[in-house]
C-alpha positions as CSV (number, residue, x, y, z in Angstrom):
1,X,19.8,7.7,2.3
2,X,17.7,10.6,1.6
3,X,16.1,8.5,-1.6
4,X,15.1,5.9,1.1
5,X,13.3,8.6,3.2
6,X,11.8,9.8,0.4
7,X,10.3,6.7,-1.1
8,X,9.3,5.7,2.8
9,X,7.2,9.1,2.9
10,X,5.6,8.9,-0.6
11,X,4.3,5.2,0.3
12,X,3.4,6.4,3.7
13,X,1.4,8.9,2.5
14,X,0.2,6.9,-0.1
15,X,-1.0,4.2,2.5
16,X,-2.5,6.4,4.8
17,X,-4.1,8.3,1.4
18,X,-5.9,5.1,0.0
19,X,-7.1,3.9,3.5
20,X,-9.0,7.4,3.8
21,X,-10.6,6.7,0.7
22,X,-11.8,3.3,1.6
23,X,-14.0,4.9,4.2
24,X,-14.8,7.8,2.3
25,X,-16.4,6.6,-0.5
26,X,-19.5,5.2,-1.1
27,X,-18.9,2.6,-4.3
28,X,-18.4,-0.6,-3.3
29,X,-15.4,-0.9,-6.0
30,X,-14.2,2.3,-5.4
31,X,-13.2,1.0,-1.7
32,X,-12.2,-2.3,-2.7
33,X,-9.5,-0.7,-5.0
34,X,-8.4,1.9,-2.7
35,X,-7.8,-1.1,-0.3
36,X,-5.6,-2.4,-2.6
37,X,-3.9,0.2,-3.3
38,X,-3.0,1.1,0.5
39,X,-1.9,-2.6,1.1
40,X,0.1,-2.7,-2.1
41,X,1.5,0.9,-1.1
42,X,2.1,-0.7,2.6
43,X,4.2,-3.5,0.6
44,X,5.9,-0.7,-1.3
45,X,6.6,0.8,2.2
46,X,8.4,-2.4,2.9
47,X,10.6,-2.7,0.0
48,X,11.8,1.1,0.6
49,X,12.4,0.2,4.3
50,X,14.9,-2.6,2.7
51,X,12.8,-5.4,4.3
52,X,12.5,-7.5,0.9
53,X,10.5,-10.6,2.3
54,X,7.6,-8.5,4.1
55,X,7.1,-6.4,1.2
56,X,6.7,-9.4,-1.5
57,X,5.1,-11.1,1.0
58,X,2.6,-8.3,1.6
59,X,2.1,-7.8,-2.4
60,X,2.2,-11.4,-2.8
61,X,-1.2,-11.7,0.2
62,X,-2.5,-8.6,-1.3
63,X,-2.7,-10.2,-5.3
64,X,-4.4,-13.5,-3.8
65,X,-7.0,-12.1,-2.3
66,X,-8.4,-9.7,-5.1
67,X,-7.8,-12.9,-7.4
C-alpha cells in the first residue's frame, strides 16, 4: 500500500515536472523529450495505479509517435 502511493507520487510529480519543462524551454528537442518523458511518466502513473492496459497502452502511443 504505501509503495503504491509512493510510486503514484514520484510519477505524478514526475509528469507534472516534465510538462513544466516543455513550456519552459526554448530548444525544440529539449521540449520534445520532456514530452516524452511526462507521457511515459503518465504511463508509469498507470502501471503504479494497477491499471496494466492504460499504462502499456499509453507507453505503447507514446513509443510510436517519437518513432
Amino acid at each position: 500500500m504505501y509503495a503504491q502511493a509512493f510510486f503514484v507520487a514520484v510519477f505524478g510529480l514526475a509528469a507534472i515536472g516534465f510538462g513544466v519543462v516543455v513550456f519552459r524551454t526554448s530548444s525544440m528537442m529539449r521540449s520534445a523529450l520532456a514530452l516524452l518523458f511526462s507521457m511515459t511518466a503518465v504511463g508509469c502513473l498507470f502501471l503504479a495505479m494497477q491499471t496494466e492496459f492504460l499504462g502499456v497502452l499509453q507507453i505503447m502511443i507514446d513509443r510510436k509517435s517519437v518513432v
